[in-house]
FIDRENVEX-548957 format. One record per residue: residue number from 1; residue in one letter; x, y, z of N, C-alpha, C, O in turn. Coordinates in Angstrom, 3 decimals, padded with zeros to 6 digits, always signed. Example, Ala and Ser with C-alpha at 12.3 -4.5 7.8 and 13.67 -1.06 7.14 Angstrom:
2
    nr   rest        n_u        n_v        n_w       ca_u       ca_v       ca_w        c_u        c_v        c_w        o_u        o_v        o_w
     1      A   +013.190   -005.690   +007.800   +012.300   -004.500   +007.800   +013.200   -003.300   +007.800   +014.236   -003.319   +008.465
     2      S   +012.850   -002.250   +007.080   +013.670   -001.060   +007.140   +012.900   +000.030   +007.870   +013.409   +001.138   +008.039
***
This chain:
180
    nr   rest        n_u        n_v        n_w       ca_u       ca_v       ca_w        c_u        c_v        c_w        o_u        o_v        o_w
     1      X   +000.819   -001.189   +000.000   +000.000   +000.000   +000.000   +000.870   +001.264   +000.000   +000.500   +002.331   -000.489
     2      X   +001.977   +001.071   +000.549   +002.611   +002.474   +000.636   +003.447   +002.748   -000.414   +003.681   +003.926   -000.683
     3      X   +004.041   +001.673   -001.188   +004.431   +001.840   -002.768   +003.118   +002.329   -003.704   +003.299   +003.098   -004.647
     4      X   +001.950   +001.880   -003.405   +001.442   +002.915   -004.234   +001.161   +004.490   -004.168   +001.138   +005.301   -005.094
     5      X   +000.947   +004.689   -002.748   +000.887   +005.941   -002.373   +001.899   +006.636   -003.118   +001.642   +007.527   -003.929
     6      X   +003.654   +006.007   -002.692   +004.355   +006.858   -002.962   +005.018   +006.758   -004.559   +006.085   +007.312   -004.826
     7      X   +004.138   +005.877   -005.699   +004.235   +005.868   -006.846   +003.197   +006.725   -006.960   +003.792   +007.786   -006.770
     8      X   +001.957   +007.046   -007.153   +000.860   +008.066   -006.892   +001.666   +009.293   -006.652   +001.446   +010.229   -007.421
     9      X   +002.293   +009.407   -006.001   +003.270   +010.683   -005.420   +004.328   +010.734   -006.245   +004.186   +011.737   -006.944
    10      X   +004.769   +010.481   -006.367   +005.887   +010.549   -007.836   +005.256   +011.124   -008.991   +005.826   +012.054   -009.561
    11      X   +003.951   +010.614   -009.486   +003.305   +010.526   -010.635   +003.181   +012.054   -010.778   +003.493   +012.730   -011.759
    12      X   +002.576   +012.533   -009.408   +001.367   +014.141   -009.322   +002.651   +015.126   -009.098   +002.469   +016.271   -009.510
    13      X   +003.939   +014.851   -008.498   +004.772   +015.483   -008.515   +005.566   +015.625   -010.177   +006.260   +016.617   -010.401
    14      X   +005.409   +014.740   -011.064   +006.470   +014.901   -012.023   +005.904   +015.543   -013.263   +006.479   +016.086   -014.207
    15      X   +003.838   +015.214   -012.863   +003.202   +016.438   -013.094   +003.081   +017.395   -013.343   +002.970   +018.013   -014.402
    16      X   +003.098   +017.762   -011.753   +003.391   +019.328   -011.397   +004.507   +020.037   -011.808   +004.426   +021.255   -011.968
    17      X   +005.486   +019.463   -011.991   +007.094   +019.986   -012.454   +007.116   +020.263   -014.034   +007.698   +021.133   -014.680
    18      X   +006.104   +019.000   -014.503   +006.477   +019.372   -016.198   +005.198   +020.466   -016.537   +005.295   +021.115   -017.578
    19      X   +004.016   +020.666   -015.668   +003.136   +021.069   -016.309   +003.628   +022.807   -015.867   +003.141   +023.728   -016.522
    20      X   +004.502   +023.067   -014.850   +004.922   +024.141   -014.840   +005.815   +024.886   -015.484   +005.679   +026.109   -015.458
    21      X   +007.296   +024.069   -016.443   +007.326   +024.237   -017.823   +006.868   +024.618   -018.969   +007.058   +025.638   -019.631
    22      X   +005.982   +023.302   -019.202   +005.123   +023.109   -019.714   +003.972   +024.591   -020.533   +003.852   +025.013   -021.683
    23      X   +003.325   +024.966   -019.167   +002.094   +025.936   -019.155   +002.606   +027.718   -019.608   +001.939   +028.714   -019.889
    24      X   +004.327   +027.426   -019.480   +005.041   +028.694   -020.179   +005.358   +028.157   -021.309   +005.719   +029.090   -022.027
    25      X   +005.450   +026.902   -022.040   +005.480   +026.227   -023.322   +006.841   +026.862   -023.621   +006.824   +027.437   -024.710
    26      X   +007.825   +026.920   -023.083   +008.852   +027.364   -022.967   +010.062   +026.074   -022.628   +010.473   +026.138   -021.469
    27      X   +010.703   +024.878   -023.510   +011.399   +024.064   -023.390   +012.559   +024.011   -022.857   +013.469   +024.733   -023.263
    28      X   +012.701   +023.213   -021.939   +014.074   +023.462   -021.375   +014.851   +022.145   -021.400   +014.425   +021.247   -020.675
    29      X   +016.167   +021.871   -022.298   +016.641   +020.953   -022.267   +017.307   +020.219   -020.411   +017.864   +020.734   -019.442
    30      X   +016.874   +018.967   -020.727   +017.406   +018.197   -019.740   +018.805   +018.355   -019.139   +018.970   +018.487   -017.926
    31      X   +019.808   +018.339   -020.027   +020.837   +018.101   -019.787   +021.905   +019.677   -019.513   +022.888   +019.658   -018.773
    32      X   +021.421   +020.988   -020.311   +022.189   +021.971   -019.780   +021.015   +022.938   -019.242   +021.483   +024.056   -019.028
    33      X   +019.528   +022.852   -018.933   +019.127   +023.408   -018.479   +018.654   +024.606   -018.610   +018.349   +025.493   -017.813
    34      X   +018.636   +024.466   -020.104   +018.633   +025.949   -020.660   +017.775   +025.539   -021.748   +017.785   +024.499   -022.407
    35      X   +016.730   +026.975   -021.835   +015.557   +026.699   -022.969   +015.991   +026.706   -024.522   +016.506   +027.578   -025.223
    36      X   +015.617   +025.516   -024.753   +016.490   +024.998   -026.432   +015.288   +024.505   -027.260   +014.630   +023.536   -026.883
    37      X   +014.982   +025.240   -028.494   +014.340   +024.801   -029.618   +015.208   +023.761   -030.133   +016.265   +024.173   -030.610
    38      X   +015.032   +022.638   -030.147   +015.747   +021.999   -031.613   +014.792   +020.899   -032.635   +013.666   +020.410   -032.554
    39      X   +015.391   +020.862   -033.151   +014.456   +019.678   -034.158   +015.339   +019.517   -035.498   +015.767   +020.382   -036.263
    40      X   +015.467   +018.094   -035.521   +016.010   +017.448   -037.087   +014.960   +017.661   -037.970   +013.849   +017.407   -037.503
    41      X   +015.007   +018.102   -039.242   +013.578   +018.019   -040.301   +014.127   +017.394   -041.241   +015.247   +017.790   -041.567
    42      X   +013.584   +016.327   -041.916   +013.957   +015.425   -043.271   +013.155   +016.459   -043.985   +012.124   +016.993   -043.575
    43      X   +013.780   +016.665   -045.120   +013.462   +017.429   -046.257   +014.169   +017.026   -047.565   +015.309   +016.608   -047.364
    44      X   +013.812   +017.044   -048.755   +014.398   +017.093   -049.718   +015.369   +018.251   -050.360   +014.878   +019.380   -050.378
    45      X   +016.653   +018.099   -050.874   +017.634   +018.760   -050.859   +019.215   +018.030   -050.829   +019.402   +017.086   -050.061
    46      X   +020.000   +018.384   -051.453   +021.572   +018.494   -051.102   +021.487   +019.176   -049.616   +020.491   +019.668   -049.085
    47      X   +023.133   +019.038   -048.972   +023.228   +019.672   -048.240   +023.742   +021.141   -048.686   +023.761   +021.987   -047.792
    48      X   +024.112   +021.482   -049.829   +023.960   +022.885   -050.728   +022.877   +023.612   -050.407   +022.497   +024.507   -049.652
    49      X   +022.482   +022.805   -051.367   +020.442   +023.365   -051.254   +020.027   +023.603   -050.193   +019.193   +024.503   -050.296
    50      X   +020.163   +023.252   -049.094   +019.753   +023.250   -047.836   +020.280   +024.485   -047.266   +019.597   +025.349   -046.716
    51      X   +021.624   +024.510   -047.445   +022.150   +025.814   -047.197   +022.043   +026.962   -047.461   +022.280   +027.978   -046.808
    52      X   +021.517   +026.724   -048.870   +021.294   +028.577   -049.544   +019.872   +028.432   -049.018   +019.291   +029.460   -048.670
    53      X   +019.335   +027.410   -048.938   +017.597   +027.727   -048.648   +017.740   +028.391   -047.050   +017.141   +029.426   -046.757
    54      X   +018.521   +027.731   -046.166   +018.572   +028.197   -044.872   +019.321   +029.898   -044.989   +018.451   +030.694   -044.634
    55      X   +020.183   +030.386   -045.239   +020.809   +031.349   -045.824   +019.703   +032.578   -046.314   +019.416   +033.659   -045.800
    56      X   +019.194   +031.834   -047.646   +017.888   +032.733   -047.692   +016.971   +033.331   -047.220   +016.642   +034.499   -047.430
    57      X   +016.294   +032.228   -046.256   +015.304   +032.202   -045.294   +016.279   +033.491   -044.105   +015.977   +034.645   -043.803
    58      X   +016.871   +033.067   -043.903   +017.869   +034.341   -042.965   +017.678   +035.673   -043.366   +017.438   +036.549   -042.536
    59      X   +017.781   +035.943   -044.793   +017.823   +037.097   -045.085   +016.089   +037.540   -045.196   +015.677   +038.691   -045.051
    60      X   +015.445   +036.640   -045.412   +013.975   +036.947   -045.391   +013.155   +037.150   -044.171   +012.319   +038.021   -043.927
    61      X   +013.552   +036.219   -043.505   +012.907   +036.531   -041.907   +013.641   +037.848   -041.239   +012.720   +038.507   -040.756
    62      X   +014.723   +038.432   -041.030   +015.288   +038.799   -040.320   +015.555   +040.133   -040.645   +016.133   +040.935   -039.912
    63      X   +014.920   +040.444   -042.273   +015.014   +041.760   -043.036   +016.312   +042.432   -042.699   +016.307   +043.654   -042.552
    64      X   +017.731   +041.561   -042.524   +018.797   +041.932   -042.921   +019.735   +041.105   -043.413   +019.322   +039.950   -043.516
    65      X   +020.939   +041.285   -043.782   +021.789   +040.511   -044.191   +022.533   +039.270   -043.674   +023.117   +039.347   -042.593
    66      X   +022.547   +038.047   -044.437   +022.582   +036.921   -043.054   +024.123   +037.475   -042.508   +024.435   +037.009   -041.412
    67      X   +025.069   +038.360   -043.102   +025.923   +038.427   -042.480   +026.333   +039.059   -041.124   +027.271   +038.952   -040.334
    68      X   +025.042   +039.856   -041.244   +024.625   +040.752   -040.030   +024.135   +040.129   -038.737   +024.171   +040.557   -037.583
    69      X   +023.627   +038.898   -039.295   +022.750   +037.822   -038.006   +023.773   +037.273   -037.445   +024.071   +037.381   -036.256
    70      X   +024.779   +036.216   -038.874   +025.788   +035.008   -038.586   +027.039   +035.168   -037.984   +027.860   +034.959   -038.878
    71      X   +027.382   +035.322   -037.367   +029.016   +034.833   -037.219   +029.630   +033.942   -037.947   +030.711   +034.241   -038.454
    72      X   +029.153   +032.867   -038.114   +029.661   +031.669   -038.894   +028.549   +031.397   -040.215   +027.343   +031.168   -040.126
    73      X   +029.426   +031.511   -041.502   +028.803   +030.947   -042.785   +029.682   +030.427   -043.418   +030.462   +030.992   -044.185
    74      X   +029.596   +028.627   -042.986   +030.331   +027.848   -043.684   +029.862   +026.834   -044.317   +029.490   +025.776   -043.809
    75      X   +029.864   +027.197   -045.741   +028.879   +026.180   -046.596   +029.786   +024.524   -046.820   +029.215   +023.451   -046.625
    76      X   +031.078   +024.621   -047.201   +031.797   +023.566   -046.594   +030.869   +022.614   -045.762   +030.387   +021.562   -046.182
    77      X   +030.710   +023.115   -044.602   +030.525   +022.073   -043.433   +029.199   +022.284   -043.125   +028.739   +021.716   -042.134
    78      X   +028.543   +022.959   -043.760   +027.078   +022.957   -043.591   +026.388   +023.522   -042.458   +025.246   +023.279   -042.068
    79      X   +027.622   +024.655   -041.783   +026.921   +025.361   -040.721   +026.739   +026.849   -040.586   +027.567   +027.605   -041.094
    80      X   +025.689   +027.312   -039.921   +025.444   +028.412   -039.764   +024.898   +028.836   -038.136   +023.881   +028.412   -037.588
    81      X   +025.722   +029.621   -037.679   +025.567   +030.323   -036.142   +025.588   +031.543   -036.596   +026.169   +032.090   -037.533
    82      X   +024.576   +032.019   -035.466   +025.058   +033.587   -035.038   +023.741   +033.711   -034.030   +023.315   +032.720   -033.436
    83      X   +023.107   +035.093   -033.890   +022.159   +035.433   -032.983   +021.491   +036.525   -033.441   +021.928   +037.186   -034.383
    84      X   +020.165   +036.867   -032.701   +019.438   +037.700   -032.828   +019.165   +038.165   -031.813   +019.959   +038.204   -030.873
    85      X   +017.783   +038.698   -031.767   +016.797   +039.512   -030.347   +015.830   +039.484   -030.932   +015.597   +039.349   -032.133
    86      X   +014.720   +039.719   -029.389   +013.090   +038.938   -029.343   +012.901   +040.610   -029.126   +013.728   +041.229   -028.456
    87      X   +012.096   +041.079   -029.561   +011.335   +042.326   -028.062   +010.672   +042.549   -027.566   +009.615   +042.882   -028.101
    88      X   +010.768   +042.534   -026.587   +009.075   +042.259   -025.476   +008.749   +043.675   -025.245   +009.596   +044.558   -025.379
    89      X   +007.314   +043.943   -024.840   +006.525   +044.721   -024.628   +005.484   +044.489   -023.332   +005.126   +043.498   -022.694
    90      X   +005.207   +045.822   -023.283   +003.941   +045.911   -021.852   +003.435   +046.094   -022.155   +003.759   +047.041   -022.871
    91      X   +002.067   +045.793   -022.290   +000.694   +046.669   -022.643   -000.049   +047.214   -021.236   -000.085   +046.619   -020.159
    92      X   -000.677   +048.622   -021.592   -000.699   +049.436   -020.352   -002.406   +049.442   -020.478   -003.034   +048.860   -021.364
    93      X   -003.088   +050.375   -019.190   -004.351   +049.973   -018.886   -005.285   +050.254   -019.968   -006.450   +049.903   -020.159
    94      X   -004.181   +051.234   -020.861   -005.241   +051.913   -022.098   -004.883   +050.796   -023.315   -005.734   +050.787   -024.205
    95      X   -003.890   +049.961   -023.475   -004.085   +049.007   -024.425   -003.010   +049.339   -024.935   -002.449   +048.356   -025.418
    96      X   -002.296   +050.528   -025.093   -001.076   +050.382   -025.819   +000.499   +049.827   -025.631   +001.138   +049.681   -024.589
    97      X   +000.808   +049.628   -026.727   +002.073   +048.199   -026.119   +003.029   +049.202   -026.208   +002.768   +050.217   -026.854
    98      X   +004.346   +049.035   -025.525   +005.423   +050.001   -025.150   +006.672   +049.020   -025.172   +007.030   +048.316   -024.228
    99      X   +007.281   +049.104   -026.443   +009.091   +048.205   -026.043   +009.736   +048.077   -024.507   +010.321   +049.072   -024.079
   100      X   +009.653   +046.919   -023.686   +010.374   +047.333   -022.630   +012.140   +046.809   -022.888   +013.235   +047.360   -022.774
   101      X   +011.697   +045.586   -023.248   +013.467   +045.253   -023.093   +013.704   +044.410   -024.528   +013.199   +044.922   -025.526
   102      X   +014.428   +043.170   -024.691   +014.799   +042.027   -025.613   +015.987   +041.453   -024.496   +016.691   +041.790   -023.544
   103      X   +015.512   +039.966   -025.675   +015.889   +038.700   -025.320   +016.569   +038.191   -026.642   +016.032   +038.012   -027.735
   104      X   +018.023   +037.980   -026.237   +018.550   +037.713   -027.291   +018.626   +036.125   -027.209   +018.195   +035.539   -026.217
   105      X   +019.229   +035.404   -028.364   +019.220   +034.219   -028.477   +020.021   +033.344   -029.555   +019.777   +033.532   -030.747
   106      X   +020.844   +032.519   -029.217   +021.782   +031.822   -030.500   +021.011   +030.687   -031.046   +020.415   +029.749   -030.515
   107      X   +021.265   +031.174   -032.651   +020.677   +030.180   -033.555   +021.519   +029.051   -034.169   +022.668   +029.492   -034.146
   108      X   +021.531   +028.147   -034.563   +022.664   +027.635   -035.191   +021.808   +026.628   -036.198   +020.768   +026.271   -035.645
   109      X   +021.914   +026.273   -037.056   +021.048   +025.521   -038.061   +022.626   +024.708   -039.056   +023.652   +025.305   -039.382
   110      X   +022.295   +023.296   -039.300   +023.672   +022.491   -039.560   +022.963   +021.560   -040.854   +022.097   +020.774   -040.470
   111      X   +023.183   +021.571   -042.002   +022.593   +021.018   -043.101   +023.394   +019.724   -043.358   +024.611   +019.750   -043.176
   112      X   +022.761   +018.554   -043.786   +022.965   +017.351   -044.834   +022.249   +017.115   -045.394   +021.121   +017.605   -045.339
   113      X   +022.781   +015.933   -046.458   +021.745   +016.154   -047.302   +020.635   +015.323   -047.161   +020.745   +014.243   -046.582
   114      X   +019.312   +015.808   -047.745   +017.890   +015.348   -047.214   +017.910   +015.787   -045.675   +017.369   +014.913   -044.998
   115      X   +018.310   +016.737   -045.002   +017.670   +017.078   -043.633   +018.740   +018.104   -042.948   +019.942   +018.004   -043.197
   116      X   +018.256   +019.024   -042.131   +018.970   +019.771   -041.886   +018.134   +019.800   -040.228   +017.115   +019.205   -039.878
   117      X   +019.235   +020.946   -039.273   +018.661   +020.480   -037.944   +018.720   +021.851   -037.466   +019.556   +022.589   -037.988
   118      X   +017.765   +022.425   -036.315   +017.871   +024.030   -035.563   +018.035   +023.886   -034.594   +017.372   +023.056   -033.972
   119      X   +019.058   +024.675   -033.974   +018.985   +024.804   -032.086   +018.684   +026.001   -032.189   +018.874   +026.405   -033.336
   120      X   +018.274   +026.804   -031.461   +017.691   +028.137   -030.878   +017.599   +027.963   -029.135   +016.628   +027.570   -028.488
   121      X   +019.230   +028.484   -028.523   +019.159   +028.759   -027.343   +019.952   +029.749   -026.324   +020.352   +030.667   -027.040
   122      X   +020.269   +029.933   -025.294   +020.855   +031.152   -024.820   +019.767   +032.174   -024.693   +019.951   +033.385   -024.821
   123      X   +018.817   +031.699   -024.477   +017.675   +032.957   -024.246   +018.369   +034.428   -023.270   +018.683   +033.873   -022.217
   124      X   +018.554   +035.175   -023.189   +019.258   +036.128   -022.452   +018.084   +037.562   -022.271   +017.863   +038.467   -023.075
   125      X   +017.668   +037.387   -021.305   +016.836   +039.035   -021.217   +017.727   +039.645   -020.694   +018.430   +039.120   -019.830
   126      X   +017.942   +041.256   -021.223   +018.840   +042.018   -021.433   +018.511   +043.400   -020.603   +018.771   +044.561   -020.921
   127      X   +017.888   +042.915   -019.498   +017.492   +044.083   -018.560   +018.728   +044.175   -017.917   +019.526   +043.240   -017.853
   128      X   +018.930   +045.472   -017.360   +020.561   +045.484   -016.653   +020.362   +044.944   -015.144   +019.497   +045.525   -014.488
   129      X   +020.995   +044.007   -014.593   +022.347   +043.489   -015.715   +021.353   +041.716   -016.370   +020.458   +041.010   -015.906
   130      X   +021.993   +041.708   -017.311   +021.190   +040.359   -017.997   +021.232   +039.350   -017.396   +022.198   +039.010   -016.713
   131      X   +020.099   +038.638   -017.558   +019.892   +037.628   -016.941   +019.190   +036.326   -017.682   +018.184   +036.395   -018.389
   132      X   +019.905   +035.165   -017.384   +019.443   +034.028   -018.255   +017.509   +034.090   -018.006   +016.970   +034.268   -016.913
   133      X   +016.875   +033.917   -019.162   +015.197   +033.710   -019.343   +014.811   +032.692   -018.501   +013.947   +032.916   -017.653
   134      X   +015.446   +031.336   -018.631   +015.513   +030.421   -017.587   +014.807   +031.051   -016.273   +013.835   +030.474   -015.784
   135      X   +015.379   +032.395   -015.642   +014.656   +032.841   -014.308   +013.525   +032.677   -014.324   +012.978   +032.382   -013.261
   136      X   +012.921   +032.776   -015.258   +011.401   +033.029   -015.485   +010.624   +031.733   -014.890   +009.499   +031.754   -014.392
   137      X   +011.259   +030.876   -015.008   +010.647   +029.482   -014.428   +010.150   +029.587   -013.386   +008.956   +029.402   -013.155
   138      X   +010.919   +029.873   -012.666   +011.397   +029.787   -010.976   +009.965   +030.732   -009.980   +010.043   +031.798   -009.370
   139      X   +008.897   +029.902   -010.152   +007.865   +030.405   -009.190   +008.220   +030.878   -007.751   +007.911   +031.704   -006.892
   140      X   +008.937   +029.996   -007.981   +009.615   +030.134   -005.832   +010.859   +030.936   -005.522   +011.388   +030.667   -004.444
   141      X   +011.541   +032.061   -006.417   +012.610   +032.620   -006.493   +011.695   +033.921   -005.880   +010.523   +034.284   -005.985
   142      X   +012.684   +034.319   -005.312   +012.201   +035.776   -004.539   +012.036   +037.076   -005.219   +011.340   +038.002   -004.801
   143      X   +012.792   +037.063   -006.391   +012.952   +037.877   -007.210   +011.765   +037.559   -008.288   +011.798   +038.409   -009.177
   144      X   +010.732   +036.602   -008.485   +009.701   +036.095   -009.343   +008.493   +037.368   -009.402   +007.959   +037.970   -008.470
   145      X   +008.303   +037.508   -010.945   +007.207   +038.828   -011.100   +006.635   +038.143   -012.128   +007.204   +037.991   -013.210
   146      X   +004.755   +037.403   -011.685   +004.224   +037.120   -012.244   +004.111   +037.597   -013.984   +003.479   +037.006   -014.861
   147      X   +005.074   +039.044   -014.140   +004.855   +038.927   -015.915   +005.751   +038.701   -015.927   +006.264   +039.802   -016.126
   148      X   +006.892   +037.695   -015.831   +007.095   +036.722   -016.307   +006.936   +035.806   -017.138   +007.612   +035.370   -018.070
   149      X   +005.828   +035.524   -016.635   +004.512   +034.876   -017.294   +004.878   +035.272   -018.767   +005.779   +034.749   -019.422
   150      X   +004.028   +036.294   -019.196   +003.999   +037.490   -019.933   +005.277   +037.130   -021.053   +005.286   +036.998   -022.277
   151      X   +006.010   +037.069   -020.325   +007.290   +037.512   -021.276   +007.431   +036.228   -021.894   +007.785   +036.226   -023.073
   152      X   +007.192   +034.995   -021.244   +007.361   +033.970   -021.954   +006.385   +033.677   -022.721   +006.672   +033.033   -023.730
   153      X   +005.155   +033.995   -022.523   +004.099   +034.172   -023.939   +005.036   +033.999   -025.151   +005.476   +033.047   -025.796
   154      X   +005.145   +035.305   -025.176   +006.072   +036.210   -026.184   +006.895   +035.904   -026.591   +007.066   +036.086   -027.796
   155      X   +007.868   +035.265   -025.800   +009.221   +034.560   -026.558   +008.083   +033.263   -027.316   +007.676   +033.504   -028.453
   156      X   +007.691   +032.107   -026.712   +006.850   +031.492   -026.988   +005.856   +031.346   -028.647   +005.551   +030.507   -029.493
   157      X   +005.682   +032.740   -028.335   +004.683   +033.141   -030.042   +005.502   +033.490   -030.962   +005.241   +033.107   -032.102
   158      X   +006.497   +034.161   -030.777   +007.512   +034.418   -031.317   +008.569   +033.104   -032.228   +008.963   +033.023   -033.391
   159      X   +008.724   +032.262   -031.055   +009.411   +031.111   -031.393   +008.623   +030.568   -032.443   +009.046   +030.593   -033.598
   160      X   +007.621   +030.125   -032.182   +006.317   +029.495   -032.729   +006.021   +029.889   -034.760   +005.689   +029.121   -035.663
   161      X   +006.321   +031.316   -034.779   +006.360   +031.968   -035.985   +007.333   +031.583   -036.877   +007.226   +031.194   -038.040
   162      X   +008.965   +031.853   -035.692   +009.964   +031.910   -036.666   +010.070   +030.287   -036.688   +010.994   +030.198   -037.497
   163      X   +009.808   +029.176   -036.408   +009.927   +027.821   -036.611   +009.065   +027.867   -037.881   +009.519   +027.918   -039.024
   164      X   +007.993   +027.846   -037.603   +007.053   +027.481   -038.879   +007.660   +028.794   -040.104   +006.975   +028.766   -041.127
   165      X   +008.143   +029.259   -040.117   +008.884   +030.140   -041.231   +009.626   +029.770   -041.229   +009.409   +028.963   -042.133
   166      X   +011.034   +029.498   -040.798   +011.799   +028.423   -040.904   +011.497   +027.016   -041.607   +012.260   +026.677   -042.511
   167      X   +010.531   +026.252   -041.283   +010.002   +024.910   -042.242   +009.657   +025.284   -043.377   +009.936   +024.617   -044.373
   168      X   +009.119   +026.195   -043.424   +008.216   +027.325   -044.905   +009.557   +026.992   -045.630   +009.827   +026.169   -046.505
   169      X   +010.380   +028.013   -044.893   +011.477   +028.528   -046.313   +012.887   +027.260   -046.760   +013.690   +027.394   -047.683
   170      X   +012.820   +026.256   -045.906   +013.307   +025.171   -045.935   +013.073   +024.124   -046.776   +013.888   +023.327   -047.241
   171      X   +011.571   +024.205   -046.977   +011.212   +023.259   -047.871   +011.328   +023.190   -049.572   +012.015   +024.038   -050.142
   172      X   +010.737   +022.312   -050.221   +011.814   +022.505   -051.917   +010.848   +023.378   -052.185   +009.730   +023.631   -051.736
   173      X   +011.698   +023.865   -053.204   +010.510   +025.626   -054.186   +010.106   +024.146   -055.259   +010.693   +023.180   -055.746
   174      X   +008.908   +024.660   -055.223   +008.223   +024.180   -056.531   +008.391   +024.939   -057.651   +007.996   +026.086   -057.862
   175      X   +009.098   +024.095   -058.452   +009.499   +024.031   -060.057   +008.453   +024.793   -060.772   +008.476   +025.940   -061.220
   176      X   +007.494   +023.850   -060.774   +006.545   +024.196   -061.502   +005.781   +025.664   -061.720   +004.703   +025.851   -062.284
   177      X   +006.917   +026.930   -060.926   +005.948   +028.093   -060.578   +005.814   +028.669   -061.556   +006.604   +028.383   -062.457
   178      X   +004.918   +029.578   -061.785   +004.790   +030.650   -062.797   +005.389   +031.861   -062.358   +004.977   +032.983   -062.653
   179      X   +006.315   +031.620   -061.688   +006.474   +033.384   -060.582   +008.151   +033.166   -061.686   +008.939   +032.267   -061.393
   180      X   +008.386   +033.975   -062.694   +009.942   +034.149   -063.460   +010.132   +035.507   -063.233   +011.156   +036.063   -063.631
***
């Protein structure tokens, strides 16, 4: 009887831990503890193709030059790093939203052929002095300000966009277009 109790108790606890993650939909890898997008995508392509498509997509999402984003553009080896910024906002009692800070974040995207893979991590809010996003978790930290919450929405919807634009611009162009 008391192994079930305390399997029952395990269960509602491991619960509670992921659904508090979880409910900021905000991923945090296991192993360094730090919120990490990644995902392998099989796609059709060289690892070339893959590259200028990822490359492209850089310059399209980001409305600047991938050289401006990347640190690293090495078609060789099929990789691409560098970073950006998120920017969060307040919305006030009258409704209007106001820039408060950004959250920067390293991208790195690594091509072969038929599939290429994204990490998106280092979340960094850049309030002085910066502080890993990770805080945001932490219900029980003394320093915890329910918009928090808030902010991880935002990174959250944000993420959410540039992934599925990311798969968008990843995938093969159809041949067949009429767009010359």
């Amino acid at each position: 009887m008391i192994k079930i109790k305390l399997f029952i108790a395990a269960i509602i606890c491991c619960f509670l831990l992921n659904t508090e993650v979880m409910s900021q939909n905000l991923p945090v890898n296991a192993d360094t503890k730090l919120i990490t997008y990644s995902e392998v995508v099989q796609t059709k392509g060289t690892k070339n193709e893959l590259y200028d498509r990822a490359v492209d997509w850089i310059g399209s999402f980001y409305k600047k030059s991938p050289i401006d984003i990347c640190q690293t553009l090495n078609k060789n080896d099929g990789v691409i790093e560098g970073g950006w910024k998120i920017k969060l906002y307040e919305t006030d009692n009258a409704g209007s939203k106001k820039e408060i800070s950004t959250v920067t974040y390293i991208l790195n995207i690594s091509v072969k052929d038929g599939r290429y893979k994204y990490t998106f991590t280092k979340f960094i809010w850049k309030k002085p002095p910066p502080v890993p996003a990770e805080k945001w978790l932490d219900k029980k930290a003394a320093n915890y300000d329910p918009v928090f919450d808030d902010y991880a929405k935002q990174v959250t919807d944000y993420m959410k966009d540039m992934i599925a634009s990311l798969k968008k611009g990843m995938a093969p162009k159809d041949k067949n277009s009429t767009d010359w």
